[in-house]
N, C-alpha and C positions, 0 to 999 in steps of 0.2 A: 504493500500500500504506500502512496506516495501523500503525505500526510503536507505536504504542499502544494497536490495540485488544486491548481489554479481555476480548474471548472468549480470544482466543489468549494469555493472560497468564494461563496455567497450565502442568502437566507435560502430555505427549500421553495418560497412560492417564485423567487426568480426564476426557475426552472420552465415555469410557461406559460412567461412572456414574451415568449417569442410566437408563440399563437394571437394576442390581444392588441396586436395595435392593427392602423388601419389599412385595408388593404392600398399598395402605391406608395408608401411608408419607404424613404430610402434614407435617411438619419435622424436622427435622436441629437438633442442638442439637453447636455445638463451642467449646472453650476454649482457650485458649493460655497454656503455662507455662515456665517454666525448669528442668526438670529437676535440673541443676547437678549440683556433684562437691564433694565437702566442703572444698575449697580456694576453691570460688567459689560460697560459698552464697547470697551479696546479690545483686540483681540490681537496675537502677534502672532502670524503665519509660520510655519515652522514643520519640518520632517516631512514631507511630500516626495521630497530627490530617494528617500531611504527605502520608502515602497518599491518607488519606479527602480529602484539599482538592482533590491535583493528580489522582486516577487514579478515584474513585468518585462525584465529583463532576460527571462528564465523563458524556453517558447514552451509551450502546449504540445504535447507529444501525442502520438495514436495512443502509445498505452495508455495514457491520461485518459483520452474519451473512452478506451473501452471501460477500464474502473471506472469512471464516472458514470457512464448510463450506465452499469451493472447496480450501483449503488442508486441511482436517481429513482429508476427504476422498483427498486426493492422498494425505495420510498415512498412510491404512489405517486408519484409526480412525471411528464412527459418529456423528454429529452431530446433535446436537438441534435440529433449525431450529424447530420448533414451541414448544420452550421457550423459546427466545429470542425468538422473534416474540411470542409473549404478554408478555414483559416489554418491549418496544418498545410494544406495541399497549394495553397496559391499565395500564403504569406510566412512558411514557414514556421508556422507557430507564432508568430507574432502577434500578438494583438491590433488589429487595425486601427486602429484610435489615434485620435491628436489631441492631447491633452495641452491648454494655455493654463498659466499661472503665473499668479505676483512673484515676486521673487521674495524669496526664503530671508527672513527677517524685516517683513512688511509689515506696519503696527496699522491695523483696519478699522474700522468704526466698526459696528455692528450695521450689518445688508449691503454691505460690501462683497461681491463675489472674491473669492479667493480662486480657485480653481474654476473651469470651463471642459468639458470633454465633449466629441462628439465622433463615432466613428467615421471610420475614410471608408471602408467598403459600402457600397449599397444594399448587400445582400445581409450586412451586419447589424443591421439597425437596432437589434435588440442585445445590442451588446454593452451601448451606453450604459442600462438597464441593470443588467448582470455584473457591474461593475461596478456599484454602488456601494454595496454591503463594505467591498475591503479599500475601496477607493476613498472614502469616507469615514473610516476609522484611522485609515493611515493621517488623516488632515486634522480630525478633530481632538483624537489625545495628544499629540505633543503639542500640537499649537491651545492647547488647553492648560499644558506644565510649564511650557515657556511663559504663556499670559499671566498665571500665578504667581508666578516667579518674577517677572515683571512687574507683580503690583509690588510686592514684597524689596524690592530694587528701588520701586518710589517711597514706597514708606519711613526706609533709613536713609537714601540720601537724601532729601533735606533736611534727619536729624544730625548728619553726619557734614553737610555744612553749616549748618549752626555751628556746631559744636566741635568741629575735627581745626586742623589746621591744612592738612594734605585727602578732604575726602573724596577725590576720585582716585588715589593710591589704597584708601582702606578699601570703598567699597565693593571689588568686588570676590573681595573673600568674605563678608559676613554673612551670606548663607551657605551651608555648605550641605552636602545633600547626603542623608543618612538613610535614603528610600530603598535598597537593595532588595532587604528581605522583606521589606514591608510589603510587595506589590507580589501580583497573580502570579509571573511566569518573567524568564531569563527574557525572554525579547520585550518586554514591558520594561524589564531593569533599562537595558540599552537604550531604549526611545526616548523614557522619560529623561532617564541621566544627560541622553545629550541634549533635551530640550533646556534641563536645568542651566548647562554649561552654555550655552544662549548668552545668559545674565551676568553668569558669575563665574571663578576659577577654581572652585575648590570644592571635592566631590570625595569622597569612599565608594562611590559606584562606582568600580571599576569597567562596567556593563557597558556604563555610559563614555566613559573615554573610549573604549575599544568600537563603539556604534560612530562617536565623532570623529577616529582617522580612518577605519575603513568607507563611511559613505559622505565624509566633508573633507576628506585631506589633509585632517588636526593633528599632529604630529603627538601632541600631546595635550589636550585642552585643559584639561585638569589638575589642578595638585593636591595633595595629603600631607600628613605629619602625621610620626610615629603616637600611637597615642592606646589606653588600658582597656581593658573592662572589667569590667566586677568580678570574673573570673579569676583573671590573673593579677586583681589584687586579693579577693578575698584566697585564693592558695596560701596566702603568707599565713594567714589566722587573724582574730582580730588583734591579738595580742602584738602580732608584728605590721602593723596596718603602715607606724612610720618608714620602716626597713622596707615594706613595699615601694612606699614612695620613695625613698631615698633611691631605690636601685634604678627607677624611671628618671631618676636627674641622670644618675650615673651614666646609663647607657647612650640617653638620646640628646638629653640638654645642653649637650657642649657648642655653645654659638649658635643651638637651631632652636625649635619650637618643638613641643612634646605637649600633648593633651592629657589627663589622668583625671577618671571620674572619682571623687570624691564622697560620697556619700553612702555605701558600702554599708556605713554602722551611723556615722553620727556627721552629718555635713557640717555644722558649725564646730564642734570639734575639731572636726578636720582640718578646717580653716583657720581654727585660732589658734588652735595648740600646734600642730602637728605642720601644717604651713606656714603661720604667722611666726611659731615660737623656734620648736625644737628644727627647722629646716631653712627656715629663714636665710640664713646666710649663705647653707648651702645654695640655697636657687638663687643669691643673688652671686655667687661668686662661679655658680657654671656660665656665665654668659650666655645663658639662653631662657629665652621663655617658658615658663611655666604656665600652662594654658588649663584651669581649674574647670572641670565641668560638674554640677549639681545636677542630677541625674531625677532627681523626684522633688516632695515638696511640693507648694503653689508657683505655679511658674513663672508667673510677674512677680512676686516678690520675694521669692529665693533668689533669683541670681540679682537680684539690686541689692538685697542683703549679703550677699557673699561678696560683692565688688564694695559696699562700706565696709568690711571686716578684713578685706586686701588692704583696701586706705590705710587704717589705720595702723594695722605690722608692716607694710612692706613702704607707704608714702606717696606722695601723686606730687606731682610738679600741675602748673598752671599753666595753659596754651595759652595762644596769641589771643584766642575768642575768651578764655575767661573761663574757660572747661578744665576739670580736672581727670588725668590723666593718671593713670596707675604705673609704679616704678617700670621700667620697661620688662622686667623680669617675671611679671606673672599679667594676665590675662582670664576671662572668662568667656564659655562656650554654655548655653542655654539649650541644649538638643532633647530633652523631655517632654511632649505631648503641646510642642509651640504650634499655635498657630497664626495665622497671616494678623487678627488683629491683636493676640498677645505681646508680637513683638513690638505693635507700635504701642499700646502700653509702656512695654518696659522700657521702653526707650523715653516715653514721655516721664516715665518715672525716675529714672536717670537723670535726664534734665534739669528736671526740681530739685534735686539734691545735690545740684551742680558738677556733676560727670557726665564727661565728651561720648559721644557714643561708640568710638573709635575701644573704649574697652573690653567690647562685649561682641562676640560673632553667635549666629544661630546654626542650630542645625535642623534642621527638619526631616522625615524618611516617609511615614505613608500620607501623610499630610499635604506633602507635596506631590510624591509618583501614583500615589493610590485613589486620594479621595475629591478625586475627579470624573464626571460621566459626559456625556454626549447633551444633557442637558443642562451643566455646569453654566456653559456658553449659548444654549439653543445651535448648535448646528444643524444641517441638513443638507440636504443633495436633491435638487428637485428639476424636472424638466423642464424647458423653458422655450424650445421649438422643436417642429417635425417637418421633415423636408419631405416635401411630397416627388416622385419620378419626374414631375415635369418641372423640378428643379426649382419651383417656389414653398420660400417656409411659410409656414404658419405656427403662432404664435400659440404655447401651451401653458398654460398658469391652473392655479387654485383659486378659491373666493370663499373659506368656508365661513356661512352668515353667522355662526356662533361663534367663529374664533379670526376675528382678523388679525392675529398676529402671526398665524400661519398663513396667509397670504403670500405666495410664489410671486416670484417675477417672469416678465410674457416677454418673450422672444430673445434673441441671442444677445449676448450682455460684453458689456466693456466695462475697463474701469479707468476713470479720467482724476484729472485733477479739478478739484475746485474750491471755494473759499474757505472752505474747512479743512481741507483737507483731501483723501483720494474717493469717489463716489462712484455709484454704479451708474451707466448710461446703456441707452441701449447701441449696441453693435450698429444698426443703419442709421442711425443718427449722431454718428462721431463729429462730424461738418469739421474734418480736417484736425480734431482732436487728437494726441499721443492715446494710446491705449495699450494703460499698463500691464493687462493680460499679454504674454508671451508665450510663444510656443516653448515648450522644453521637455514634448516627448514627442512622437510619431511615427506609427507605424514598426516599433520595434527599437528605433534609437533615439538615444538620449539629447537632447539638443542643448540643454542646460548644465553646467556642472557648476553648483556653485559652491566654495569653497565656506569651511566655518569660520576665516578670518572675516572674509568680507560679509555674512549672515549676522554673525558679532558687529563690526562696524552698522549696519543698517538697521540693528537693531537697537541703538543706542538712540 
């Protein structure tokens, strides 16, 4: 069983629609949007190139269509074998399609088309169709992880220019993504991870940097530091909780950064005595940071109380803004059950008590790659013309009288610039307008290759 093929990487009623449209039907025209809710009107476009490299890049093979109708088949549903064997037989497995889209790190309103598809064959028309299911998922989780991630981007830098003296240097290490095993499966890990690294540099997904050099060119997009867990501090015992830490200065703290979660038995202990007191010097004479992580507790006001409890053993110097800054020597890292507006709490909390924000990074794990749907953003994928044989389209929409928010758009779509910003227009009424839809796939190859440095740059 090819637990990839590509027929079967739809819903079971796609199966047969290729009986229900009308007859003289020679393409399908469809687009994909964010619908949104007025709390999450921005949307950052993101992971499109990663479908098209690993899943359409790959052709449809006979053996594919025989397992497929054997299974379609089994499943009560009708099977196109003859559609399929013509795009095996006269396109080489290729999928006929021309897919146009924004480019990868576009920040959209919401009913802004992102993506546009519409087959090249005639005899294909219901393949637009049949494409939807994974054409559509590839669009709307990571440009759903990146968007988060992006609010979460806005949130601390403006606490981080207040407050910082260098904040485009801090920021883009203060979230860092701890979503591995929080999420469903290994290619969730990679999508999200490198939606994350969009925003930010610094990840424990490893999923996620190995998804951004193989399908963006990222040589490395991410970085880490050596850092504990509760495991391999509690092995010591509690009895030797300080000798745990001490050995974490020992190995990794010399000139670098080293994270160790604290909380184990007793987090303000840990911090006063065993931090503040009996190690104190130690951390300040390995020349490296000590990076404290509070691992439970209330989340907004443990780690504000564990960075006044830094203050006062280890000392804060005063920035140029009037913000106090903790010895260079210790740090704290917040990655317990944070979420998007806890952190601007804490941060607002910090403030008040007169600390720069530059002392404190987040981590986030299923919060961020996990708890996200398709309805997060409202996305969709809906058709929007039918080319009839005699070569004129006609225009295909929705109108439902009890929900206009699900209101489709009618006929083939562009997307222009305008006073706001980038907007949908229709396709035959560009009057000489740029239209930022581009091709970047067709017919089997790739026409786009866009790299995560410059997705990065377009996304700021």
């Amino acid at each position: 069983m090819n637990a990839a093929n590509l027929i079967l990487n739809t819903d079971s009623y796609k199966f047969s629609h290729f009986l229900q449209y009308p007859p003289g039907t020679s393409a399908i025209s469809a687009y994909i949007e964010a619908r949104g809710h007025q709390d999450h009107a921005d949307v950052l476009f993101f992971g499109l190139q990663m479908f098209l490299k690993e899943y359409l890049g790959k052709p449809v093979t006979r053996a594919d269509i025989d397992e497929a109708e054997a299974i379609v088949t089994a499943h009560g549903l009708p099977f196109n074998r003859a559609g399929w064997t013509r795009i095996v037989e006269q396109f080489g497995g290729y999928l006929p399609l021309e897919i146009q889209a924004l480019p990868e790190g576009t920040l959209v309103r919401r009913g802004v088309p992102m993506v546009q598809v519409v087959n090249t064959d005639p005899h294909s028309f219901w393949l637009t169709s049949h494409i939807e299911t994974a054409l559509l998922r590839a669009v709307w989780y990571p440009s759903s992880v990146a968007s988060n991630a992006r609010k979460v981007k806005r949130i601390i830098r403006p606490m981080l220019e207040k407050t910082s003296d260098n904040p485009e240097a801090v920021l883009p290490s203060r979230l860092h993504d701890f979503g591995a095993r929080g999420v469903g499966a290994f290619e969730q890990a990679g999508i999200g991870g490198a939606a994350h690294l969009v925003n930010f540099t610094v990840t424990d997904t490893v999923t996620g940097v190995l998804y951004a050099r193989r399908y963006y060119g990222a040589e490395m997009a991410g970085l880490s530091i050596p850092a504990s867990e509760h495991s391999t501090m509690t092995a010591w015992g509690i009895g030797r909780e300080a000798d745990a830490y001490a050995n974490m200065i020992d190995r990794f703290a010399g000139g670098g950064m080293v994270a160790v979660v604290s909380d184990s038995y007793d987090i303000n202990y840990a911090v006063s005595e065993i931090w503040g007191e009996q190690l104190r010097e130690k951390v300040r004479a390995s020349g490296g940071t000590v990076v404290v992580r509070p691992d439970s507790g209330d989340p907004i006001e443990t780690p504000v109380h564990v960075i006044k409890q830094l203050d006062y053993h280890f000392g804060s110097t005063l920035n140029a803004k009037g913000y106090k800054v903790l010895d260079k020597s210790v740090r704290v890292i917040q990655g317990d059950g944070v979420s998007i507006a806890d952190i601007g709490q804490i941060l607002g909390r910090l403030e008040a008590f007169g600390f720069s924000a530059e002392n404190i990074a987040f981590g986030m794990g299923g919060g961020l790659l996990q708890k996200v749907s398709r309805d997060t953003y409202s996305f969709a994928m809906k058709t929007n013309a039918r080319l009839d044989d005699a070569g004129r389209w006609h225009d295909v929409y929705k109108r439902p009288a009890t929900m206009n928010v699900k209101a489709s758009k009618a006929g083939r779509q562009a997307v222009v610039s305008g006073p706001g910003g980038l907007e949908a227009a229709r396709l035959d009424e560009l009057k000489g307008r740029r239209n930022h839809l581009e091709p970047v796939w067709k017919d089997g190859e790739l026409l786009r290759d866009w790299s995560f440095a410059e997705i990065r740059e377009r996304a700021k």
